[in-house]
KOLGUKOL-946070 format. One record per residue (C-alpha): x, y, z; residue number from 1. Coordinates in Angstrom, 3 decimals, always signed. Layout:
N
+----------+----------+----------+-----+
!       px !       py !       pz ! seq !
+----------+----------+----------+-----+
!        X !        Y !        Z ! NUM !
...
+----------+----------+----------+-----+
//
This chain:
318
+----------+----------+----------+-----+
!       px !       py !       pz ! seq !
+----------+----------+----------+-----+
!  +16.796 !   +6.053 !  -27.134 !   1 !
!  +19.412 !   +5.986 !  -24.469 !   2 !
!  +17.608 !   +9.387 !  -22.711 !   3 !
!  +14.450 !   +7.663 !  -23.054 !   4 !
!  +15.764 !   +4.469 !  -21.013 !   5 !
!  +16.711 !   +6.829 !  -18.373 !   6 !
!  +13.830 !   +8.762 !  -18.187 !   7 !
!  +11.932 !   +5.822 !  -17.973 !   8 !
!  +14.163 !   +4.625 !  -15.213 !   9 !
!  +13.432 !   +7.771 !  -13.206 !  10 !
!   +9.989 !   +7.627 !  -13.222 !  11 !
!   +7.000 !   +6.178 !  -11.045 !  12 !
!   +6.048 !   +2.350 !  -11.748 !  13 !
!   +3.130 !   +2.846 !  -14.504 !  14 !
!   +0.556 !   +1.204 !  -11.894 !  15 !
!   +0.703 !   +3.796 !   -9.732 !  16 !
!   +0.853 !   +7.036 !  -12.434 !  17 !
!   -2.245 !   +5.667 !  -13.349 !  18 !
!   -3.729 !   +6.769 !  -10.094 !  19 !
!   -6.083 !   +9.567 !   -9.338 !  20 !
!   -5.525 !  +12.644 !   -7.487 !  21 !
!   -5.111 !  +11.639 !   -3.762 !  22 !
!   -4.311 !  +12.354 !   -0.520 !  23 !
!   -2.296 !   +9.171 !   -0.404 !  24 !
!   -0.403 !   +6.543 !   -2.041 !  25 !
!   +1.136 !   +3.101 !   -1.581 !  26 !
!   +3.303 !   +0.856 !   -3.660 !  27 !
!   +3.603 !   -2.474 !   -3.224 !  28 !
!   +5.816 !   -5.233 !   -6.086 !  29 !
!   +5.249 !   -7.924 !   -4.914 !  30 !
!   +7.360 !  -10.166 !   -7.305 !  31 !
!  +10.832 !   -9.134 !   -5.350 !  32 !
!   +8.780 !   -9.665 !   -1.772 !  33 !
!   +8.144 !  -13.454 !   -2.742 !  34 !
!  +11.923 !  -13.770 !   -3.685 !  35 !
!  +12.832 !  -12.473 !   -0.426 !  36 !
!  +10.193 !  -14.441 !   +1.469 !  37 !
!  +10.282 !  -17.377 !   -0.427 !  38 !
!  +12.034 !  -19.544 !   +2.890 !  39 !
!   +9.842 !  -18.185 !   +5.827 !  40 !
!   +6.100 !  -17.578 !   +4.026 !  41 !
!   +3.798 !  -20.004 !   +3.995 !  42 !
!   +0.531 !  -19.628 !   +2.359 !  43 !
!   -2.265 !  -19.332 !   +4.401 !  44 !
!   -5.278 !  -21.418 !   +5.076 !  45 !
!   -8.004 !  -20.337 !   +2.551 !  46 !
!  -11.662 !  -19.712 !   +3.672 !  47 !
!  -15.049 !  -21.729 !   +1.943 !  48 !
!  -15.905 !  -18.269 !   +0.094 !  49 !
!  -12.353 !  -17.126 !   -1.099 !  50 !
!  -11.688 !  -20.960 !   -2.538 !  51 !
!  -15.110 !  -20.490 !   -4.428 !  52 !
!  -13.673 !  -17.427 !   -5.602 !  53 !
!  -10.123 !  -18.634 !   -7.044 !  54 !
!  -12.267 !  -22.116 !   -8.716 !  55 !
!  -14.451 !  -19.773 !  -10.360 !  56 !
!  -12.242 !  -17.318 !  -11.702 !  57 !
!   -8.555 !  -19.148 !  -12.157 !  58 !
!   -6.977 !  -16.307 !   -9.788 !  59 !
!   -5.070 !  -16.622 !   -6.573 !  60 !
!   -4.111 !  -13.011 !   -5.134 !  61 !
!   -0.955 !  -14.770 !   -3.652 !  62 !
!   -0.144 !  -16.320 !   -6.703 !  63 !
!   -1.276 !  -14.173 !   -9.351 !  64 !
!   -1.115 !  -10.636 !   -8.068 !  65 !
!   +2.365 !   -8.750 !   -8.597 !  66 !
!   +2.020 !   -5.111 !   -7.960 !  67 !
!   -0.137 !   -2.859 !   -6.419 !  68 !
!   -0.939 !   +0.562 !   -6.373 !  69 !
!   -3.524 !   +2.425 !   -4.393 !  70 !
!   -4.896 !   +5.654 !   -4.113 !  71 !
!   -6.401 !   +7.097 !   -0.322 !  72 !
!   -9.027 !   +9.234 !   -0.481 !  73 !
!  -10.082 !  +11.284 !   +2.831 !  74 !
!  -13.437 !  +11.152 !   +3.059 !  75 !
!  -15.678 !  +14.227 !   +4.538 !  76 !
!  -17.540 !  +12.013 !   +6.775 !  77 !
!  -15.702 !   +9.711 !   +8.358 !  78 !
!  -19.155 !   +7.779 !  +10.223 !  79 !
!  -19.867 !   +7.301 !   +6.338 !  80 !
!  -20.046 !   +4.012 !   +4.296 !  81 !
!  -16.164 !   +4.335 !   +3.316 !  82 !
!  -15.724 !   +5.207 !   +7.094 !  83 !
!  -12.364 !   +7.899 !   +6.919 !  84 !
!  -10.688 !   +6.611 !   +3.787 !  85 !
!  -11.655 !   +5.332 !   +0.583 !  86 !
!   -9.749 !   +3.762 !   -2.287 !  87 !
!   -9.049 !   +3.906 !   -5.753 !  88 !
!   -6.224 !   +0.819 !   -7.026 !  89 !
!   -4.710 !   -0.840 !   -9.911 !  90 !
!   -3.708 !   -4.115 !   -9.796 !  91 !
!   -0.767 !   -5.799 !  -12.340 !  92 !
!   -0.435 !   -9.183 !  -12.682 !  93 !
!   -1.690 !  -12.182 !  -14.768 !  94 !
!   -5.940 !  -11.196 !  -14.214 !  95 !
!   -7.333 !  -11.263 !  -17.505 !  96 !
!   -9.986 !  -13.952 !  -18.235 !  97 !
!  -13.193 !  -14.517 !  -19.796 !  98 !
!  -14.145 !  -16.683 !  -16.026 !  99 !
!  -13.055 !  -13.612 !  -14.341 ! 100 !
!  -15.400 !  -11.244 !  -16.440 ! 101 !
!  -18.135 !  -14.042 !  -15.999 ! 102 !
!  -17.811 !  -13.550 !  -12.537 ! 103 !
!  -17.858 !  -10.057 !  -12.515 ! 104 !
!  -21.053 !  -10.000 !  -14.605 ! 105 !
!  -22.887 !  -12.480 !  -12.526 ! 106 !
!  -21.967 !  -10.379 !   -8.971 ! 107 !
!  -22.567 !   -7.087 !  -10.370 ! 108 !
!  -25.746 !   -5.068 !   -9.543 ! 109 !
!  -24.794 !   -2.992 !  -12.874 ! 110 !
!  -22.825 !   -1.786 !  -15.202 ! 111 !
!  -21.428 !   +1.322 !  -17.577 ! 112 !
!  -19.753 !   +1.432 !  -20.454 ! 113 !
!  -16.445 !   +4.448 !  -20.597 ! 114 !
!  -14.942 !   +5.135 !  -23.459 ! 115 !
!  -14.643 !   +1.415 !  -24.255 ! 116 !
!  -14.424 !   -0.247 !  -20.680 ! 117 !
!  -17.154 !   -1.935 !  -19.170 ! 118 !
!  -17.354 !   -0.634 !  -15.194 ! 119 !
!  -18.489 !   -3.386 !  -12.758 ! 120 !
!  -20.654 !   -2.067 !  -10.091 ! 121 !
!  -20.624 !   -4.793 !   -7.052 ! 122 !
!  -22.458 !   -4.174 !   -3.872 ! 123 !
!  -20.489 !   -4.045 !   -0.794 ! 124 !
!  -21.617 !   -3.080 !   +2.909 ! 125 !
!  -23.311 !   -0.032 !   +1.789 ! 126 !
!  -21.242 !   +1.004 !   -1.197 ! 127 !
!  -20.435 !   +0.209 !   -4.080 ! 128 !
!  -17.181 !   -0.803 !   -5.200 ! 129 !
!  -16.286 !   -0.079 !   -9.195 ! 130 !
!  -14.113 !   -2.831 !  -11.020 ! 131 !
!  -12.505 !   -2.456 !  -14.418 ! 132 !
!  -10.225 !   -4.127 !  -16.866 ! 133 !
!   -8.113 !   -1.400 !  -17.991 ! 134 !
!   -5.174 !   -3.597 !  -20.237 ! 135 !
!   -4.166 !   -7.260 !  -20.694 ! 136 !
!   -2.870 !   -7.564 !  -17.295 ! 137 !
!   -4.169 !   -4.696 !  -15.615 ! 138 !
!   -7.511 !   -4.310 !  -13.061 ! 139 !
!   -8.412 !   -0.940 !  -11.612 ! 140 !
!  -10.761 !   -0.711 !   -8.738 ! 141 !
!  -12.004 !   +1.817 !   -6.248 ! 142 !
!  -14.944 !   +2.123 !   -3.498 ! 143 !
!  -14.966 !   +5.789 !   -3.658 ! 144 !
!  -18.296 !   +7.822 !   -3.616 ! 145 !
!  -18.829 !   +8.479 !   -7.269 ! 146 !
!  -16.962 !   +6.927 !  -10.923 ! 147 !
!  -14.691 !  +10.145 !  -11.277 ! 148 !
!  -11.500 !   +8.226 !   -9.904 ! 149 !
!  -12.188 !   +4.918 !  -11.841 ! 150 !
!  -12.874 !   +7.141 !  -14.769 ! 151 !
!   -9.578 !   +8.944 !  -14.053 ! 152 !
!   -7.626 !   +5.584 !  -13.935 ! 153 !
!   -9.098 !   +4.618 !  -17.548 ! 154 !
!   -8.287 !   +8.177 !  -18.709 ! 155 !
!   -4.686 !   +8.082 !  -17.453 ! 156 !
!   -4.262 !   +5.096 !  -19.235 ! 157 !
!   -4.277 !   +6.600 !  -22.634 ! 158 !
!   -1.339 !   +8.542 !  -21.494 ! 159 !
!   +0.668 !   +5.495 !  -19.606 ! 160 !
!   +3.543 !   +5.904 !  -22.002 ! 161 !
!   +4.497 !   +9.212 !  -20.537 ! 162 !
!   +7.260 !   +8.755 !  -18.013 ! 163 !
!   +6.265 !  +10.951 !  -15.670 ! 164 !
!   +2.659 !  +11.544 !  -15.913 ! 165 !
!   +0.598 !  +10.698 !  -12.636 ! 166 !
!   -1.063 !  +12.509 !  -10.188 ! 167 !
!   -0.031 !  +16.014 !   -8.514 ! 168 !
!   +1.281 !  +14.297 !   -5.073 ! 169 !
!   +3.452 !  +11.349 !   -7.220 ! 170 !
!   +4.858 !  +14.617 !   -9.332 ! 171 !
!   +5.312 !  +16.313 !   -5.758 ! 172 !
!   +6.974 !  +13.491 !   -3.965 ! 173 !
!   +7.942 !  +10.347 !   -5.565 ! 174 !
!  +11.708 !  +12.118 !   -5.576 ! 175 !
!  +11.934 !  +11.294 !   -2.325 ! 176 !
!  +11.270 !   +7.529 !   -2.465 ! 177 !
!  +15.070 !   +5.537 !   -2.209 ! 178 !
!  +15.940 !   +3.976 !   -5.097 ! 179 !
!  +14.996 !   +0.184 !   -5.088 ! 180 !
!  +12.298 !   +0.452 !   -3.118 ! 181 !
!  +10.077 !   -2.491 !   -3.127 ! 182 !
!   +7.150 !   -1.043 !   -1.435 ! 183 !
!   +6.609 !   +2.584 !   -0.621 ! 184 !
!   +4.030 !   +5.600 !   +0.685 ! 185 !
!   +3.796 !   +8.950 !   +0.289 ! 186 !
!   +1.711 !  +11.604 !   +1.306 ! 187 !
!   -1.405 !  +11.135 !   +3.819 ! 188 !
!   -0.292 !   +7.880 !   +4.546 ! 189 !
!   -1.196 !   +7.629 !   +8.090 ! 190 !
!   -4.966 !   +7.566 !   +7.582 ! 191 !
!   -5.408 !   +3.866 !   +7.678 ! 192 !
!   -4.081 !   +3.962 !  +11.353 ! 193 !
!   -5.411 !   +7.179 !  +12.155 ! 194 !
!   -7.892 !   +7.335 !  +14.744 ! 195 !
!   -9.306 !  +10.224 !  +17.179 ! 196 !
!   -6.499 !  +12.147 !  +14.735 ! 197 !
!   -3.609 !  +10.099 !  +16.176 ! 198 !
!   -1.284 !   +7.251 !  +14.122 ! 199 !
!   -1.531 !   +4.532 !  +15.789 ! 200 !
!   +1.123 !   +1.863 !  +15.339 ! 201 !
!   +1.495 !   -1.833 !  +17.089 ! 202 !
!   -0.483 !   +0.260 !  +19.791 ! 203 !
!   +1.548 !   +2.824 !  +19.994 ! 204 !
!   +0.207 !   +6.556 !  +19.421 ! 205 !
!   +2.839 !   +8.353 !  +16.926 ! 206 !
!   +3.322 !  +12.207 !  +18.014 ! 207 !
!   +2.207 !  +12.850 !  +14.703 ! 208 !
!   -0.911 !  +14.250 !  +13.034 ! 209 !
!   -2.956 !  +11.706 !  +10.522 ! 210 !
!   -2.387 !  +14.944 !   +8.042 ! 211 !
!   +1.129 !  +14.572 !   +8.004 ! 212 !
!   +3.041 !  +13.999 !   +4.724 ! 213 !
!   +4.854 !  +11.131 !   +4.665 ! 214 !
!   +7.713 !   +9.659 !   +3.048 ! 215 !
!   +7.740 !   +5.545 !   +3.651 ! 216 !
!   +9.977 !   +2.865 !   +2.167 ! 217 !
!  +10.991 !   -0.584 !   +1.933 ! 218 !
!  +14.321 !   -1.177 !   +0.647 ! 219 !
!  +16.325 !   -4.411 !   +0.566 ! 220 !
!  +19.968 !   -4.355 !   +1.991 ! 221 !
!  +22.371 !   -5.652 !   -0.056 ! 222 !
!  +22.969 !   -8.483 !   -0.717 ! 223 !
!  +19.279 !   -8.887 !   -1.330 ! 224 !
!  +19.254 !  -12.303 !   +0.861 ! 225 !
!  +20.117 !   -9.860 !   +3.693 ! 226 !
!  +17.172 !   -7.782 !   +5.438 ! 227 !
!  +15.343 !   -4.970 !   +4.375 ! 228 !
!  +16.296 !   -1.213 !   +5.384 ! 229 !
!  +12.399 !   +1.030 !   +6.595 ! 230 !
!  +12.605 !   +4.371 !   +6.137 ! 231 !
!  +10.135 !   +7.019 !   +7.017 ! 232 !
!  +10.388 !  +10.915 !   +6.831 ! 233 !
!   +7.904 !  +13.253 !   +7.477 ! 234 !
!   +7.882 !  +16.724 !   +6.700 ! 235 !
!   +7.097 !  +18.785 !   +9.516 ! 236 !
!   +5.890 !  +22.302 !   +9.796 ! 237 !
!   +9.243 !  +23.939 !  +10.433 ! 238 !
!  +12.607 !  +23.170 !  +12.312 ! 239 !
!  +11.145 !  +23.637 !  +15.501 ! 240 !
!   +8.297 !  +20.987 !  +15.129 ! 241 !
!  +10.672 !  +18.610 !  +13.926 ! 242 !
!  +13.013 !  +18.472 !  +16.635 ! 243 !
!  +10.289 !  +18.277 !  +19.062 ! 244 !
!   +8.717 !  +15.169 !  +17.298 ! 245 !
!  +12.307 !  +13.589 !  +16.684 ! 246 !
!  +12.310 !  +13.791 !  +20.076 ! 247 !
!   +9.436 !  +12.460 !  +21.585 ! 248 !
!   +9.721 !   +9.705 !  +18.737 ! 249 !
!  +13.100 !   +9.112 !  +20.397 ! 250 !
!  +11.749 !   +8.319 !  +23.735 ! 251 !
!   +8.923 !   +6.671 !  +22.614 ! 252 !
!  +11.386 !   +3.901 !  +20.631 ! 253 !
!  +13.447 !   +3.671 !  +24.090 ! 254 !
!   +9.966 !   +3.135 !  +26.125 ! 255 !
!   +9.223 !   +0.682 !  +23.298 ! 256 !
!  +12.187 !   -1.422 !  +23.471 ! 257 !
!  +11.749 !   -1.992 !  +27.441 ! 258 !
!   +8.487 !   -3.202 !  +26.674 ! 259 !
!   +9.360 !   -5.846 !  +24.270 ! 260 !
!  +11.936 !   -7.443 !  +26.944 ! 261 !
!   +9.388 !   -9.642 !  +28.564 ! 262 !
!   +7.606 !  -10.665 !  +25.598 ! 263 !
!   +7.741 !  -14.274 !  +25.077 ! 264 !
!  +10.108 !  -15.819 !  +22.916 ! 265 !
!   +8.773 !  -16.289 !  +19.097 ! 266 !
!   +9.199 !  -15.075 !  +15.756 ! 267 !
!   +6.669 !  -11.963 !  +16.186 ! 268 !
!   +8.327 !  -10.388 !  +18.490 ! 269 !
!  +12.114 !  -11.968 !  +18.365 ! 270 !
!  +11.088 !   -9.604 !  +14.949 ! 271 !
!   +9.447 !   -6.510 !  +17.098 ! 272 !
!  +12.481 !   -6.458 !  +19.261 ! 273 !
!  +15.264 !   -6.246 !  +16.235 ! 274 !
!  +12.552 !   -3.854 !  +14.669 ! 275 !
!  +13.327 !   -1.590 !  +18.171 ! 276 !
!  +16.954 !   -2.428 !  +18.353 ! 277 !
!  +17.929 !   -1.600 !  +15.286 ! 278 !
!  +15.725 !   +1.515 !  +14.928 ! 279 !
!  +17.148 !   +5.007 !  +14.567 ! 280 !
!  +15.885 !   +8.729 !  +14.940 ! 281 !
!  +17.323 !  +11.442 !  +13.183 ! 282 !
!  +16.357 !  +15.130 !  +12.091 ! 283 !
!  +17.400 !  +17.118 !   +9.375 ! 284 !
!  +16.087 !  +20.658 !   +9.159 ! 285 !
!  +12.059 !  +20.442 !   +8.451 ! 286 !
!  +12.367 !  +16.886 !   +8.335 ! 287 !
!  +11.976 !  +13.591 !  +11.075 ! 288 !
!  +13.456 !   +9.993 !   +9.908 ! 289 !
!  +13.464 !   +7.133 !  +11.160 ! 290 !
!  +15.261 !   +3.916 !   +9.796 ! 291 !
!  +15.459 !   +0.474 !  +11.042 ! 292 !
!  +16.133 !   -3.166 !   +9.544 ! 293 !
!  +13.698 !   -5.769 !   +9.304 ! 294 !
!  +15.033 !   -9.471 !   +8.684 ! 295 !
!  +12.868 !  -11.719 !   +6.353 ! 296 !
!  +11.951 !  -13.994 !   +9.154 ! 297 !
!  +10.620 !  -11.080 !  +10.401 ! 298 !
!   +8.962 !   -9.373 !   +8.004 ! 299 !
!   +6.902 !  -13.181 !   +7.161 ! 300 !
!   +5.732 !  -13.331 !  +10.695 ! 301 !
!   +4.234 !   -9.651 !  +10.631 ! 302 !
!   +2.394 !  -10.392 !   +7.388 ! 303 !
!   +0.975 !  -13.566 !   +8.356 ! 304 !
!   -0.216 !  -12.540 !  +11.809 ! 305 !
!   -1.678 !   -9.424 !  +10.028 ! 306 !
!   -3.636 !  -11.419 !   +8.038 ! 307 !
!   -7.659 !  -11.632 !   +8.649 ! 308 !
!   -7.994 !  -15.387 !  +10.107 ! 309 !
!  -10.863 !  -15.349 !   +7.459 ! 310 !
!  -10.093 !  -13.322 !   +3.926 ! 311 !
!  -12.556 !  -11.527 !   +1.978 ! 312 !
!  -14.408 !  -13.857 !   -0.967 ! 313 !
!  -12.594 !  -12.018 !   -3.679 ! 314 !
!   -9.684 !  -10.581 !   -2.261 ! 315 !
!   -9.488 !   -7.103 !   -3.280 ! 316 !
!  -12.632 !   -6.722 !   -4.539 ! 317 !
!  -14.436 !   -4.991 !   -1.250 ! 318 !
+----------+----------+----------+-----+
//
């Protein structure tokens, strides 16, 4: 029993070994994020359509949702429907309901039936996004192409109690993820900002390729009322290419930080400038990281000015 504990330990949250084969994946548990936030977030103004969407069903994202996993998917043709990337998630958290089924029935164009679990198929700006209950507190959903990845979730399911069972890149990767971490990446993670084959960050063009695999993580410092410690590592090509991008990433964090002086005086950028301060390059062998630290105050003001001034009707669901 005791070995089984600490396997169990070691291994990938369940929500995201449920995932399909990717070229990307992020982690997000929400549950310690709202203890850390709990001072500085406020909850956001909710639209007509999203407020229909929470009377009908009972559920409040911000309330109800506590982890996330999700799956990237490069598509061939980026001009596409999906545009570059498509999705494949599972959502934990307290989702269940007969309203929220009734909803799902009433906005979906069809459905299927696998191997027990009824597949929504909604309609959404030229695709169609697949939604599933896969346990009591469990939702999987994806926008990809075709039902193989939704059909993987379900399948992986079956297997959940295996410790480390999960896709090829979590076997590959997840190693590298600190312990603790509260939200993490790995792999292709740089295709959401990717564009003309550059990262883009805040602006900023990253001298590294939208390929690249990546190693991101959110950590809290202890004590956990203190800030939270970003790491990212990517694994370059060989020693050479990693100096050279340690590098240039250097200069670009000291170009960054003279920008940022002039800025006025609020809590999105009094963040962006301890972001800068505090943020270090190093390299070790085939590998670039950087670390900074990110107070809560901080980190509040990023997520609410990131937030669409008008939120999808049902959250996730798109």
């Amino acid at each position: 029993m005791a070995v089984a504990v600490f396997l169990r330990s070691k291994a990938p949250p369940e929500a995201a070994r449920l995932l399909p084969e990717s070229d990307g994946i992020l982690y997000i548990n929400l549950k310690p994020i709202r203890v850390f936030l709990h001072k500085s977030l406020r909850s956001p103004d909710r639209v007509p359509d999203y407020q229909q969407f929470v009377n009908a069903t009972g559920i409040d994202w911000e309330r109800d949702l506590d982890k996330v996993a999700i799956a990237l998917h490069r598509m061939p043709d980026p001009n596409g429907p999906n545009g570059p990337v498509a999705y494949s998630m599972v959502l934990e958290g307290r989702l269940t309901g007969a309203r929220l089924n009734s909803w799902l029935a009433a906005n979906a164009a069809s459905r299927e039936n696998y191997v027990g679990h009824t597949i929504y198929n909604i309609p959404s700006d030229g695709r169609t996004v697949r939604v599933t209950q896969i346990g009591y507190d469990m939702m999987a959903i994806s926008n990809t192409p075709t039902a193989e990845q939704i059909h993987s979730i379900i399948d992986r399911h079956r297997t959940a109690a295996l410790p480390f069972a999960g896709s090829s890149l979590l076997s590959r990767h997840y190693h590298d993820v600190p312990l603790l971490s509260i939200a993490w990446g790995v792999g292709q993670i740089g295709l959401p900002f990717s564009e003309s084959g550059a990262i883009k960050i805040l602006g900023f063009s990253l001298p590294l390729e939208d390929h690249s695999t990546i190693i991101a993580s959110l950590t809290p410092t202890l004590p956990l009322a203190g800030s939270l410690r970003i790491r990212v590592e990517e694994i370059a090509p060989s020693d050479d290419v990693a100096a050279s991008q340690a590098a240039s990433l250097a200069t670009l964090v000291t170009i960054s930080r003279g920008f940022t002086v002039p800025l006025a005086s609020n809590p999105a950028n009094n963040g962006l400038r301890q972001l800068l301060k505090t943020a270090e390059v190093t390299q070790q062998h085939d590998r670039v990281i950087v670390t900074a630290t990110l107070s809560p105050s901080a980190l509040s003001s990023a997520i609410q000015d990131s937030s669409p001034a008008s939120p999808p009707t049902s959250g996730p669901l798109q």
